[in-house]
N, C-alpha and C positions, 0 to 999 in steps of 0.2 A: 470722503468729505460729507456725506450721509450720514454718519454714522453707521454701527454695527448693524446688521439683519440677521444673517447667519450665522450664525457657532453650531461649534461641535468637540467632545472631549475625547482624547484615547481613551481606549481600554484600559481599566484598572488589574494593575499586577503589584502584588504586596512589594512593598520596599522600593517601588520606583513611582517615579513623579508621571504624572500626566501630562499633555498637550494639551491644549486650548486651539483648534483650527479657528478660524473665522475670517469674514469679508463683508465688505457693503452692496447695499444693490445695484449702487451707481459701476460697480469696476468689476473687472472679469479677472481680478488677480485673489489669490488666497493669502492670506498670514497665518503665521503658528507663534505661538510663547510659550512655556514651557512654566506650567500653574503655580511653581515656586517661585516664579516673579511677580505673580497675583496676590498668592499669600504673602508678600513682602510688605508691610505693615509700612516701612522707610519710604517706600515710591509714595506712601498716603501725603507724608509729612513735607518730604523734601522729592517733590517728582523729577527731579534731572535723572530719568530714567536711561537704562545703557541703551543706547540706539541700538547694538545688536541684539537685545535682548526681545525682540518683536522680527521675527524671517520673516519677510516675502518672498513666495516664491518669484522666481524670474519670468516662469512662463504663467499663461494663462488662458481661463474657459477660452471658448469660444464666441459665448454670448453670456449675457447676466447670470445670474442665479441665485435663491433667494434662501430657502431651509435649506440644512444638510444636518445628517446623524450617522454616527460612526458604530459601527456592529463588535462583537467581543474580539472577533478577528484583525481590527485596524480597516477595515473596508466601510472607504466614506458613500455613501448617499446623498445625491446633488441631482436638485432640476437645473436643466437649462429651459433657458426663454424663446431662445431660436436656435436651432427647432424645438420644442417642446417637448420636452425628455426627461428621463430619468437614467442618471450614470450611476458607475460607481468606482471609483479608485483606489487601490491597494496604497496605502498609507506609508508604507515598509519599501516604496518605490518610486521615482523621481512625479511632479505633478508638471504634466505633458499629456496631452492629448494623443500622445501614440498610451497612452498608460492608461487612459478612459474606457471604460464598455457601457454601452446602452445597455439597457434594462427593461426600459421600454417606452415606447416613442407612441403619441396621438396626440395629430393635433387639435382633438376636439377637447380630448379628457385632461391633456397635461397644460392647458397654458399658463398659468402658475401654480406651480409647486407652494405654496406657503407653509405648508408643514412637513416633515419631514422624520419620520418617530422610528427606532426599530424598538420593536415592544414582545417581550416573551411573553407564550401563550400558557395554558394548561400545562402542554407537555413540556416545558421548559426550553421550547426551541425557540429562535429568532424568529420576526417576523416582521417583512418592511412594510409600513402605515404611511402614507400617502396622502395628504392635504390638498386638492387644487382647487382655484376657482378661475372664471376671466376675469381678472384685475382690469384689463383693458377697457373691457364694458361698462 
């Protein structure tokens, strides 16, 4: 009911469509579409968009969470708010908190995540960029 905060797109692989993840800060659930519902020029015109056409997943975080970006592998990056964290989940596997791993937790450094980046360096590797400040404050 907030509106969007977070997104995040799969992996680009020639000949196939992309995801769109995304969630608001108010709710602890994720949603996916699938970009060729994006690119659909008719949802502009006439929006009676297909209600299946936007997944929710069923489960969800644990506590808020604000940025998230997805690496070439399908593995999403996401703070939590409580506890103050950085996860990450395999995309390719159900979104469930048995399926989350920490990354890394502090709660002086992590209290919001606001950005969220994986940015390739020189050497052409991956590399996760990290946004926080206290929002709270």
């Amino acid at each position: 009911m907030d509106g969007v905060l977070g997104m995040a797109l799969s992996p680009y692989h020639p000949g196939r469509d992309r995801f769109l993840y995304f969630h608001s800060l108010a709710a602890t659930t994720e949603n996916v579409v699938n970009t060729m519902v994006l690119r659909n020029n008719s949802y502009i015109n006439a929006p009676s968009i297909d209600p299946d056409a936007i997944y929710v997943f069923p489960k969800e975080r644990s506590s808020q969470s604000a940025a998230e970006a997805i690496d070439r592998n399908g593995t999403m990056y996401f703070g939590l708010m409580d506890p103050p964290s950085i996860l990450c989940w395999n995309t390719a596997t159900e979104f469930s908190s048995q399926n989350f791993h920490t990354v890394a937790a502090d709660n002086e450094t992590l209290q919001f995540a606001s950005g969220v980046k994986i940015v390739l360096n020189d050497r052409g590797e991956e590399e996760l960029w990290v946004l926080t400040s206290s929002l709270q404050r």
